[in-house]
N, C-alpha and C positions, 0 to 999 in steps of 0.2 A: 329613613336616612335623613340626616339634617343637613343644612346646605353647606355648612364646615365641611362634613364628613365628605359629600358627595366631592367638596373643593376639595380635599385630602388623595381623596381616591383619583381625583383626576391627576391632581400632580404628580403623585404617584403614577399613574402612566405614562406622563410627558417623559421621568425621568428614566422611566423604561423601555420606552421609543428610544431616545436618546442614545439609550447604553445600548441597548439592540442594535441600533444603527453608526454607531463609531465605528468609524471607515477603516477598513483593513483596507479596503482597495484602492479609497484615499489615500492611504499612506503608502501605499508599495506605489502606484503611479506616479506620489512628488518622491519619492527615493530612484526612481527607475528601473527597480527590479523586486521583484519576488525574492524571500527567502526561504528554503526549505531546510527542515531537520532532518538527516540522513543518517544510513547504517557510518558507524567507522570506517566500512569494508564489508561486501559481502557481494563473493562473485556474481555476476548476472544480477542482481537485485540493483547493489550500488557500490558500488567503488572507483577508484581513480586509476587511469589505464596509461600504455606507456606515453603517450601524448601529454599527459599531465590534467585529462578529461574525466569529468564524472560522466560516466555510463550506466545501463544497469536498467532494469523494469520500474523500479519506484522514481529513479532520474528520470524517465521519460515522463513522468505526469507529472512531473515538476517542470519538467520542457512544456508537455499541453499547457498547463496553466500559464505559463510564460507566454504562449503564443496565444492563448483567447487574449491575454488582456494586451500582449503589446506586439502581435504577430512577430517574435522573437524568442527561439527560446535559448536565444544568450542572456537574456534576460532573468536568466533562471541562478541564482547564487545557491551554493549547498555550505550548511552547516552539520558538521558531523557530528552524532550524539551518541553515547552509549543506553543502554538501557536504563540506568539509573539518573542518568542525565534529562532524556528529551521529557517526560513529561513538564517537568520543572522550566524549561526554554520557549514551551510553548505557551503555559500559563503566564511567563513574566514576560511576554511579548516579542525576544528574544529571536523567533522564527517566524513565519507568520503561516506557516503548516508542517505538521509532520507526514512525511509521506519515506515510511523507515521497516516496512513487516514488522508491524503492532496490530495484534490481534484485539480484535473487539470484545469487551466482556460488559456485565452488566457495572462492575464497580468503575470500573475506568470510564465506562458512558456515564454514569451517574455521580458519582463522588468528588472529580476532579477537575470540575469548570470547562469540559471538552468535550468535545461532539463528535463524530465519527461520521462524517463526510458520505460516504460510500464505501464499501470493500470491492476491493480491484484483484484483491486474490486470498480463494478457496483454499487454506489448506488443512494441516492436519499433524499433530505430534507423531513422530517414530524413533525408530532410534538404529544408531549406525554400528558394523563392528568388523572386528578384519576377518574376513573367510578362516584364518587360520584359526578362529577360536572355536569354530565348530560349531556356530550357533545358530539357528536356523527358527527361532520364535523367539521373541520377548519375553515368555513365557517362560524361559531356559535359562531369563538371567537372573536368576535368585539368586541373592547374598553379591550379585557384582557390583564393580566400581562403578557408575557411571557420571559422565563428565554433566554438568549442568549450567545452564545462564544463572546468575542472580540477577535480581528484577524483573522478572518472567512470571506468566506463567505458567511453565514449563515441571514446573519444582511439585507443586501442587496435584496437578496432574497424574504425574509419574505415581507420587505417593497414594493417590485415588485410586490409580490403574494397581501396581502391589499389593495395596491391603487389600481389595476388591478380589485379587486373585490367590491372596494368602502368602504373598512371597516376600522378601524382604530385599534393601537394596543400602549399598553405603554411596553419598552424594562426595561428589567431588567439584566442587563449586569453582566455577571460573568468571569472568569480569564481562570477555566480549569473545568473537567464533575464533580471534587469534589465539587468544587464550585454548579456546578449547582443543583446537588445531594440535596445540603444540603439546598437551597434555595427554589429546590421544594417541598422538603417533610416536612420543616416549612412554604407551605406555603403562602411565600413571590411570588412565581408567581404562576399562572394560569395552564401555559404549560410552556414545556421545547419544542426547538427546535432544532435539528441537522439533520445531517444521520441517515436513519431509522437503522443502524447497532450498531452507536453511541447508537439510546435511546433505542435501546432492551439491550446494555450492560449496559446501567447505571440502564435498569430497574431491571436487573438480578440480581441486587447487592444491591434490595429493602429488608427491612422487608417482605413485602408481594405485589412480583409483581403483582401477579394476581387482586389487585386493580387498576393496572391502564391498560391504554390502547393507543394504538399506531391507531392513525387516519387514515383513508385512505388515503389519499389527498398526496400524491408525489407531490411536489410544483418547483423542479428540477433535473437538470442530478448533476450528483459528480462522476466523475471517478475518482477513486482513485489511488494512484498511486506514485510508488518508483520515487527518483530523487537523479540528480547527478550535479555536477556541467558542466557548459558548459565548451567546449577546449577541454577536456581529449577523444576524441572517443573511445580508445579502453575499457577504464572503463564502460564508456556509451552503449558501445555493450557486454560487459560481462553481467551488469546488470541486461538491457535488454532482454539477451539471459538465462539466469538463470529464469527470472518468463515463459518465452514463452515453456524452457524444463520443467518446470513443465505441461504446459498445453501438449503438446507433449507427454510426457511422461502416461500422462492418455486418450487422445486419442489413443493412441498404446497397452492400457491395460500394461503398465507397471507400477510396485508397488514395495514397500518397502519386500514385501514379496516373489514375483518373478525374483528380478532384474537379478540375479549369473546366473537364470538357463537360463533368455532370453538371456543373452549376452553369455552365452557359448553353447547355441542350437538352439536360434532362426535363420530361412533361412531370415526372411522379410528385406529385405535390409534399412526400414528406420529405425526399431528399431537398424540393427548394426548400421548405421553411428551416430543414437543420443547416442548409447553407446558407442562408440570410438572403433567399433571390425572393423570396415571400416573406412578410411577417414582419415583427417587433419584437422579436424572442431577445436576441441579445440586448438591445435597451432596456428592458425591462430588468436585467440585470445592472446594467453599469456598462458595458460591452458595445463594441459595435456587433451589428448583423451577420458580419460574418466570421464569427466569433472560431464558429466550427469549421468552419475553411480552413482557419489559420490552422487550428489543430491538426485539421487533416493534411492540410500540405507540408506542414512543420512538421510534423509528428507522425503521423501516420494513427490507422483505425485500430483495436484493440489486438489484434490478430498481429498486425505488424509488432506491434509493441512486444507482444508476446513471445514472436516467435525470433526477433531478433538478434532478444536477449536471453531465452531459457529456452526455449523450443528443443523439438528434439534434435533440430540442426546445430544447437549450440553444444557448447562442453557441460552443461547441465543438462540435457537429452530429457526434460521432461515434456509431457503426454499433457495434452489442454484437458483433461480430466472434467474435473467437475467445473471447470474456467473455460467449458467450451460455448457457444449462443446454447441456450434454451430449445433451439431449435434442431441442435445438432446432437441431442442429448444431455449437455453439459445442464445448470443453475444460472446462466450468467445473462441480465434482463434488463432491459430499462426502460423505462414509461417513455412513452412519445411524447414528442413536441408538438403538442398542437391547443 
C-alpha cells in the first residue's frame, strides 16, 4: 500500500468517525427536547387522551429517553406519523427516533439507512372478526374480505400464510387502524388483519368488543421495535440502552416506588452500577450516572410500562406472553452493565 493510498484510507475514516459521531444528542440537548415519531392513534400503544396527553406503551420510551438525557420526560415532543410517512421523517432528520410498532425485518434493517435500537415488544400477525361470522380459524376465511394496512408488512404475510394453505383472499386496503376501524365495523370487510396487540387496541375502542374475536392462528414473528438512524452510534447505544434499563431494571426488582431507597441502601453491586452509585456507565454515553434512576423514577421498569398501558388490567387485557423476563418464561433479556 503506498503512502497516498494509506493517506486516503485514513481520511477516509476521519470522515467516518465524523459521520458516525454527528450528535443527535448534541442536537436534541441545544433544542431541549427529544423528538419522537408516533402511531397517529393507537390505543394503549400511543395516542392522545382526554387531557390533551400522549399516552401509550411506545410514549413511555419516548418519556425514558426523555428522562436518561434530561431527567424529564416533558421533555419528550410526539410527531405523529403514518405508516407510509415515518420512515421518510426519520431518514430526513425530521424526528430524531421512531418508537411507533414497526416490526423489524431484514429490508428495513438493511436497505433504509436505519438501525433498529432494540425491540421493546414480541408480537405476531392475526386477524380479527365479529363472532357472528362464525369463524373460528383463519383457515375458514377463504375467498374473504379482509381489511389491510398499506405500508406493512402485514400484506405480504397474509398472502404467504393463503397460498401456503391453498386459500384465496380479496384485500381491502386501508391508510391507518382509523381507516380500518371504520371499514370493519360497516362491514365492508370480513376481517381486519395486523399485530395481535394492534387488533386488541383497535378492538378496545369498539362499541361492543366483546362481539368480536381475535383468532388463534399467529401467522408471523413482528418484533417491534425503536429505530434510529444509521452513523450516529452513540445515540444508537443510548436508545438502545434506555429500553434494556428498563428490562434491567425489573429484573433487579427495581421500581418507581423503590428507586431512592435502593440507590441510597442497596449492597447489590449491579443495582448500584445500573443506578450510577458505582461506575461511569452513563458518561460513557453522553449521560450523567444516574441515567437509570431518572428512568426508573420518571418512568418506571418494563413491567410497569407494560402493565399500565396494555396489561391485563387495561382495556387491552393482554397477557406478557412472550414479553415476559426470560426468567419468568417469557424471551425478554438484556446484557448487564458491567
Amino acid at each position: 500500500m503506498t503512502v497516498f493510498t494509506r493517506l486516503s484510507v485514513l481520511a477516509m475514516a476521519l470522515v467516518f468517525s465524523v459521520t458516525a459521531e454527528a450528535g443527535t444528542l448534541d442536537d436534541v440537548k441545544a433544542r431541549g427536547h427529544v423528538i419522537c415519531g408516533v402511531t397517529p392513534g393507537l390505543a394503549g400503544f400511543g395516542a392522545v387522551n382526554d387531557q390533551g396527553d400522549w399516552v401509550g406503551f411506545d410514549i413511555d420510551f419516548c418519556h425514558a429517553v426523555a428522562a436518561a438525557i434530561f431527567g424529564d420526560t416533558t421533555k419528550a415532543k410526539y410527531r405523529p406519523l403514518t405508516s407510509k410517512e415515518r420512515f421518510t421523517a426519520l431518514q430526513s432528520g425530521e424526528v430524531d427516533l421512531l418508537s411507533r410498532n414497526t416490526t423489524w425485518t431484514f429490508s428495513r434493517d438493511v436497505n433504509l439507512g436505519l438501525e433498529y435500537a432494540r425491540v421493546n415488544y414480541y408480537d405476531g400477525q392475526g386477524f380479527m372478526v365479529p363472532i357472528a361470522l362464525g369463524v373460528h380459524s383463519a383457515l375458514d376465511l377463504d375467498g374473504a374480505r379482509i381489511c389491510i394496512q398499506t405500508g406493512t408488512t402485514t400484506e405480504l404475510n397474509l398472502s404467504d400464510y393463503f397460498r401456503t394453505h391453498g386459500k384465496t383472499f380479496e384485500s381491502v386496503v386501508v391508510g391507518n387502524d382509523d381507516e380500518a376501524r371504520a371499514n370493519y365495523l360497516a362491514e365492508a370487510c370480513d376481517a381486519y388483519t395486523t399485530d395481535i396487540s394492534g387488533l386488541a387496541a383497535v378492538r378496545s375502542a369498539f362499541p361492543d368488543p366483546g362481539a368480536h374475536i381475535i383468532l388463534p392462528e399467529i401467522i408471523s414473528k413482528e418484533p417491534l421495535g425503536l429505530i434510529v438512524r444509521h452513523g450516529d452510534n452513540q445515540w444508537g447505544d443510548i436508545v438502545r440502552w434506555v429500553v434494556n434499563a428498563t428490562v434491567l431494571l425489573e429484573e433487579l426488582g427495581v421500581s418507581s416506588a423503590n428507586v431512592d431507597t435502593l440507590a441510597a441502601e442497596s449492597d447489590n453491586p449491579e443495582i448500584r452500577r445500573l443506578l450510577g452509585v458505582e461506575g461511569e456507565f452513563g458518561v460513557q454515553m453522553g449521560l450523567s450516572n444516574d441515567w437509570a434512576l431518572k428512568i426508573a423514577s420518571e418512568v418506571g421498569n418494563y413491567s410497569e410500562i407494560f402493565e399500565r398501558n396494555i396489561g391485563t388490567d387495561s382495556p387491552l387485557g393482554l397477557e406478557r406472553g412472550l414479553n415476559a423476563l426470560w426468567s419468568d418464561g417469557g424471551i425478554l433479556y438484556a446484557p448487564p452493565i458491567r
